[in-house]
C-alpha positions as CSV (number, residue, x, y, z in Angstrom):
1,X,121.4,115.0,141.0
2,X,122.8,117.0,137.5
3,X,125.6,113.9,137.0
4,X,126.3,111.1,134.0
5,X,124.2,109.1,133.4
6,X,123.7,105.7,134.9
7,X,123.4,101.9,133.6
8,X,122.3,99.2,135.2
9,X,122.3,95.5,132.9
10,X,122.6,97.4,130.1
11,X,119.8,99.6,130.7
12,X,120.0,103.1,131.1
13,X,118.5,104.5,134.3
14,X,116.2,107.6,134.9
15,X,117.8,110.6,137.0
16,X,115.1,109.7,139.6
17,X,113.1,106.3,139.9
18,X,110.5,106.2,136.9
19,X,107.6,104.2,135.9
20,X,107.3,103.4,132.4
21,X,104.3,101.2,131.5
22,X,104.9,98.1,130.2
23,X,102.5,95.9,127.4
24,X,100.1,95.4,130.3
25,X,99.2,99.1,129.6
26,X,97.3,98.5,127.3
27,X,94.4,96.8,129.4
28,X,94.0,99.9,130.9
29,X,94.4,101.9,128.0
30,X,92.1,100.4,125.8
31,X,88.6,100.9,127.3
32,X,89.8,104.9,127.6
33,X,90.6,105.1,123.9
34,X,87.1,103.9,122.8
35,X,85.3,105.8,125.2
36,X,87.0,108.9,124.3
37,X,85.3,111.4,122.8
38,X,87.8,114.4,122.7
39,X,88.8,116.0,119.3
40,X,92.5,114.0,119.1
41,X,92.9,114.8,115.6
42,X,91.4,118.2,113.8
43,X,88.0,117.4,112.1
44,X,88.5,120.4,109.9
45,X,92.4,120.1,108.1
46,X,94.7,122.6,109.6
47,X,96.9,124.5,107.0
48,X,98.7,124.3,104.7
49,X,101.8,125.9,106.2
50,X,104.6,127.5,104.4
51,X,108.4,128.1,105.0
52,X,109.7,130.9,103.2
53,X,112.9,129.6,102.3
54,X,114.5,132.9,101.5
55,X,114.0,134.4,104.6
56,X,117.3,132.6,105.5
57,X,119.3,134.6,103.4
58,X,119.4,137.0,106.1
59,X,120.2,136.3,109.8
60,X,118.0,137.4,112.3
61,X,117.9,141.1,113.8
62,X,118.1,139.9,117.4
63,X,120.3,137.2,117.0
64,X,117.8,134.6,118.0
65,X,115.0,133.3,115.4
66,X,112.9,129.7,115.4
67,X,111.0,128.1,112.9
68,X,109.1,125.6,114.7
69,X,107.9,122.9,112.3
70,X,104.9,121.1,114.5
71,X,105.4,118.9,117.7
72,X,109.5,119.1,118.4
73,X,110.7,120.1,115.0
74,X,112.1,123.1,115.1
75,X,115.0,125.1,113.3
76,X,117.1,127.3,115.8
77,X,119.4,130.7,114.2
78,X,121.4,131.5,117.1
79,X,124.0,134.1,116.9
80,X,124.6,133.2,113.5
81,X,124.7,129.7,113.8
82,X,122.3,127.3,113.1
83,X,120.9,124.0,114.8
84,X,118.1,121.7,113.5
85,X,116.5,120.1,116.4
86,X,114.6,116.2,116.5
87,X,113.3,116.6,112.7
88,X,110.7,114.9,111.6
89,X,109.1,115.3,107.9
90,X,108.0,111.5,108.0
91,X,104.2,110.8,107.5
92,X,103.5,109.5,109.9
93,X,105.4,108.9,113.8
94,X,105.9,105.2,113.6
95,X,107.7,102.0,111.6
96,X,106.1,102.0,108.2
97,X,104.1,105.1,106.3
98,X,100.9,103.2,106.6
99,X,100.5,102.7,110.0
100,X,101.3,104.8,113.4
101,X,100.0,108.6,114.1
102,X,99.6,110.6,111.2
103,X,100.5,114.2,111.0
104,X,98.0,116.8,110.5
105,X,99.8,118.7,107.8
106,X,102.4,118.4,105.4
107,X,105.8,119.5,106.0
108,X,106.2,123.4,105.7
109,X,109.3,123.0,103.1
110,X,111.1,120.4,101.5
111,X,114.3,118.8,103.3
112,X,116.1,120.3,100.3
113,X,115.0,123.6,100.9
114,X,116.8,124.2,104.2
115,X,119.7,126.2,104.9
116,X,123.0,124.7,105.7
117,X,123.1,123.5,108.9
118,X,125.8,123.7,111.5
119,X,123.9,120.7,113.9
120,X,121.1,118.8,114.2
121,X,120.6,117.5,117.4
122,X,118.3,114.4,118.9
123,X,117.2,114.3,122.1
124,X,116.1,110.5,121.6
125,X,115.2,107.3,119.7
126,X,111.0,107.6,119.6
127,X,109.5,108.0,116.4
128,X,108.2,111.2,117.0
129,X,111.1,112.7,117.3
130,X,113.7,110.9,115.0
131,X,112.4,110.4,111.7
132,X,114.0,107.7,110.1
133,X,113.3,108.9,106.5
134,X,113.9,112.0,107.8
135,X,117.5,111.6,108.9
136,X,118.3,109.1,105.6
137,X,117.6,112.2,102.9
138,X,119.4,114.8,105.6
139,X,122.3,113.0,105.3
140,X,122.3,113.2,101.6
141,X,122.5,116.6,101.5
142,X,124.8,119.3,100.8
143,X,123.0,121.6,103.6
144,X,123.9,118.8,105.6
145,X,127.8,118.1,104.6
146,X,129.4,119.9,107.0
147,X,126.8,119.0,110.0
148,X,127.7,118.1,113.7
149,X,125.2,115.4,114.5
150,X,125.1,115.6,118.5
151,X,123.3,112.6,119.6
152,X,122.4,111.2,123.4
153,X,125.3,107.9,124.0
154,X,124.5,104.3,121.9
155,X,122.4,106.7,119.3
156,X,125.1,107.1,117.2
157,X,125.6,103.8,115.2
158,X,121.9,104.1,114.3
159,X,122.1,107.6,112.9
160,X,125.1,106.1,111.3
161,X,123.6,103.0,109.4
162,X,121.1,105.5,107.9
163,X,124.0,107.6,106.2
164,X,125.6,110.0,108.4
165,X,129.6,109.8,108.3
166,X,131.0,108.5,111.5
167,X,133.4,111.6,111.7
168,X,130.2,114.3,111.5
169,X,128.2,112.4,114.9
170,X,129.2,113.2,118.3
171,X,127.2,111.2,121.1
172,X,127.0,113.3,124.6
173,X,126.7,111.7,128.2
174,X,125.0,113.7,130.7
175,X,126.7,117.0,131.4
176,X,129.0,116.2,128.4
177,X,129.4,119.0,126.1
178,X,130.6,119.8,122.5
179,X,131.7,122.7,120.3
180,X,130.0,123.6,116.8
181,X,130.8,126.5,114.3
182,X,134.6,126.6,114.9
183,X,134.4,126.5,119.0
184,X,132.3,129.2,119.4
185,X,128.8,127.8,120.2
186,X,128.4,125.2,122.7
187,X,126.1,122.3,123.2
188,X,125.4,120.5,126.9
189,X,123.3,117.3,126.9
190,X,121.7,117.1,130.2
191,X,119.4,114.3,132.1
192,X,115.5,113.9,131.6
193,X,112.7,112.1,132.9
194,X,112.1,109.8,130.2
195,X,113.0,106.9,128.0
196,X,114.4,105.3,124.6
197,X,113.3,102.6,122.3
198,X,111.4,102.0,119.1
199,X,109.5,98.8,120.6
200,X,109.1,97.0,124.1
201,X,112.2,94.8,123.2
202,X,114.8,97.4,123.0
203,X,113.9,100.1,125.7
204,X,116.5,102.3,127.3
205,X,119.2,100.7,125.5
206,X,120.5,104.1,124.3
207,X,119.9,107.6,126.2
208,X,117.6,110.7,126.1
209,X,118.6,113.6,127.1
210,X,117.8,117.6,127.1
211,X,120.1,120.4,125.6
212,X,121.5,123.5,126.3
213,X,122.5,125.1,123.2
214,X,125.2,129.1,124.2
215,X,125.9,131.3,121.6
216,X,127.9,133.9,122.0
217,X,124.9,136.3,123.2
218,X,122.0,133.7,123.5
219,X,121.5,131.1,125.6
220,X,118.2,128.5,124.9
221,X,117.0,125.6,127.4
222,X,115.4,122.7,125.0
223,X,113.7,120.2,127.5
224,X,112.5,117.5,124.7
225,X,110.5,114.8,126.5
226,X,110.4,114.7,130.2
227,X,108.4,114.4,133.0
228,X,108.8,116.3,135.9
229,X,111.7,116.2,138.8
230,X,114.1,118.2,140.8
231,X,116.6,118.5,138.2
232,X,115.0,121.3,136.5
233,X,115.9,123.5,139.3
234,X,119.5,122.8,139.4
235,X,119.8,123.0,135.5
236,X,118.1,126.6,135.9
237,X,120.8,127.4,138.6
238,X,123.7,125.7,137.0
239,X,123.0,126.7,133.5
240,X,120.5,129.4,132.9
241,X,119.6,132.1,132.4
242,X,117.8,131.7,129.2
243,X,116.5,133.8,126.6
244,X,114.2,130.8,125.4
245,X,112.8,128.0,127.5
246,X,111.4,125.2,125.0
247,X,109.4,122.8,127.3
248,X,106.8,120.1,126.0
249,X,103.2,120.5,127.0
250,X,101.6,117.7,124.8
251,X,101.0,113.9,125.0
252,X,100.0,113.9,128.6
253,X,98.1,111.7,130.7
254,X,97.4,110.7,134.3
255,X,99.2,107.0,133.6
256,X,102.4,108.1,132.0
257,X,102.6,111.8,133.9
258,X,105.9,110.5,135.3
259,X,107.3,110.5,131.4
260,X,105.3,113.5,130.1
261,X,104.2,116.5,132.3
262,X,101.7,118.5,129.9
263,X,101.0,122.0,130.3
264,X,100.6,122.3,134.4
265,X,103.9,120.2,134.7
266,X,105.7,122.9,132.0
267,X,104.6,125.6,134.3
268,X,106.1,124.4,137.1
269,X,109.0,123.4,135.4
270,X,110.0,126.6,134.0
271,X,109.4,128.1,137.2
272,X,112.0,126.3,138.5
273,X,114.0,127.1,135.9
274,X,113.7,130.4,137.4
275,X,110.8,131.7,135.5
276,X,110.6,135.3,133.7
277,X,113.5,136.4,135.2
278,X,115.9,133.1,134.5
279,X,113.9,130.8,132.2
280,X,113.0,133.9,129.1
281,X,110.6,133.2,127.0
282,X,108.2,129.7,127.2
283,X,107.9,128.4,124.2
284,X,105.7,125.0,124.1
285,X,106.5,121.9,122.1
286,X,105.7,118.6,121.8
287,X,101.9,119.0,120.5
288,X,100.1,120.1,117.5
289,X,101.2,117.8,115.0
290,X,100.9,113.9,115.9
291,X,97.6,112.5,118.1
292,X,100.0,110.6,120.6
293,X,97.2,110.8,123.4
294,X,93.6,111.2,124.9
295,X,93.2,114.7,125.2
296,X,91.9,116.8,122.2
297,X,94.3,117.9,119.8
298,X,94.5,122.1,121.2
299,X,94.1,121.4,124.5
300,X,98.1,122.1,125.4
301,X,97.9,125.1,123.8
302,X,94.6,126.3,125.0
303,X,95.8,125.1,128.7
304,X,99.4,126.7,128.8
305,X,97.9,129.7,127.6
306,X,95.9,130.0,129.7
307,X,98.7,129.6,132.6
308,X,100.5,132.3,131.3
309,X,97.6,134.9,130.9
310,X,97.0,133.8,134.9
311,X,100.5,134.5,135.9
312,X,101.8,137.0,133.5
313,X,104.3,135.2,131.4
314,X,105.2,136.1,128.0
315,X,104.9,133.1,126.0
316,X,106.6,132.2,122.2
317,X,104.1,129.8,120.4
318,X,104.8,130.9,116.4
319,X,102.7,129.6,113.3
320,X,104.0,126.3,112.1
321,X,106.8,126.8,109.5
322,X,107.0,130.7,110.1
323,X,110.5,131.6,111.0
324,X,110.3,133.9,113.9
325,X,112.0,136.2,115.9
326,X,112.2,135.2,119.5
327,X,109.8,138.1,121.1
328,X,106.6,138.0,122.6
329,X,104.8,135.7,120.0
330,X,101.0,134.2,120.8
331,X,99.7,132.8,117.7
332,X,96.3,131.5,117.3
333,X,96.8,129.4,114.5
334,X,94.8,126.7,116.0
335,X,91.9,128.4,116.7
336,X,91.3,127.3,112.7
């Protein structure tokens, strides 16, 4: 089931037959949105948060630190390298700054402020997850000179009309894999449940795909969007174990579950990943920063927490923007 990917008329094809809703959805969506009366976005503002940009001037202890940035933005040290991973410092997750989700705070530093990078890596075309502006100013920088851009197949000639060199991007099939900081770090796109396109005329024109990023003493499972399917057992088998499993848990609902599996469908993906013993350390993504769905804002949190209390798992959810050592790390920065 782990194999290349497949198209079909110039579409890309899930790893297992998907659903994804269509402009009919929303008829059904609708009448739920103006019924809802969760807390989608904070009433009270959360933060500000603050990266402390000279913390990078000194690797980390264990070999393993993350500074997650809100939703799937998140900076990864990893045995002295270091990998930028789907960044988004756009205002807002859509086409234009005045329309689309807003974020709930600002960035936690300035682009210009981060460390040189060895790779940034994008799991997929959605605006929540590939800023335009975003990738447009990293290209401009010096930090970002020198950077592998590893990017899912037809992705490539996007992220080059907004200014990355042709000779820094490398686009990944399924199972495909590449090299970073002089051959000794590897990166392995592999399939997920999900789906590509910026509007309803261009879907699954290009890939998505999942990573798994091996140092030379660290090993870390990034799942980006997905909804759940066998797969995850055989990349635990084929490619684990992990010190850090980084599974989304937010932007869930009954009518898309196939696309995104929310907080119960993270637990039982990163048991089949092998759990404790095989998967490391859960971190949750994919939540906290963008009102993408009906559920109130802290309910991934609140619910995968809860999972792990029940079953003993140690779980890694840091503060936005605080780089962290990868350890046992439950913040409750949410709690306000």
């Amino acid at each position: 089931m782990i194999s290349n990917a497949v198209k079909l008329n110039g579409k890309f094809q899930n790893p297992v037959p998907t659903s994804v809703g269509d402009a009919s959805m929303i008829f059904k969506l609708l009448p739920l949105y103006l019924r809802n009366r969760e807390e989608t976005v904070p009433r009270q503002p959360v933060g500000p948060f603050h990266t402390d940009a000279r913390v990078y001037q000194s690797p980390p202890a264990g070999g393993l630190r993350v500074t997650w940035f809100g939703h799937s933005s998140s900076l990864l040290e990893i045995d002295g390298a270091r990998i930028l991973i789907d960044p988004v410092w756009d205002k807002r997750a859509g086409p234009v700054e005045w329309a689309g989700p807003r974020r709930f705070f600002a960035p936690t530093m300035a682009l210009e402020e981060l460390p040189s990078l060895d790779a940034v890596i994008l799991s997929h075309d959605h605006y929540d997850h590939f800023g335009k502006r975003t990738v447009r100013e990293l290209a401009k920088l010096t930090a970002a000179g020198q950077t592998k851009w590893i990017v899912p197949l037809g992705l490539g000639a996007m992220v080059q009309g907004l200014g990355v060199l042709a000779g820094q991007i490398v686009e990944l099939d399924w199972t495909q894999s590449t090299e970073i900081a002089g051959g000794t770090f590897g990166i392995t796109a592999l399939p997920a449940r999900h789906f590509s396109g910026r509007s309803l005329t261009n879907r699954f024109e290009t890939l998505w795909a999942s990573y798994v990023i091996t140092g030379k003493e660290h090993r870390v499972y990034y799942g980006a969007d997905s909804g759940l399917w066998p797969g995850f057992a055989e990349i635990g088998a084929a490619y684990g174990p992990f010190d850090l499993t980084m599974l989304e848990v937010g932007a869930f609902h009954e009518l898309w579950k196939s696309i995104h599996m929310g907080p119960d469908g993270a637990a039982e993906a990163y048991e089949a990943l092998g759990g404790p013993s095989r998967a490391g350390l859960l971190m949750p993504i994919h939540w906290g920063l963008f009102n993408l769905a009906l559920h109130a804002w802290r309910q991934p949190i609140e619910r995968i927490t809860q999972i792990a209390a029940e079953r003993g798992w140690r779980l890694f959810s840091p503060e936005p923007g605080l780089p962290t050592e990868v350890a046992t790390v439950r913040s409750e920065w949410w709690k306000g």
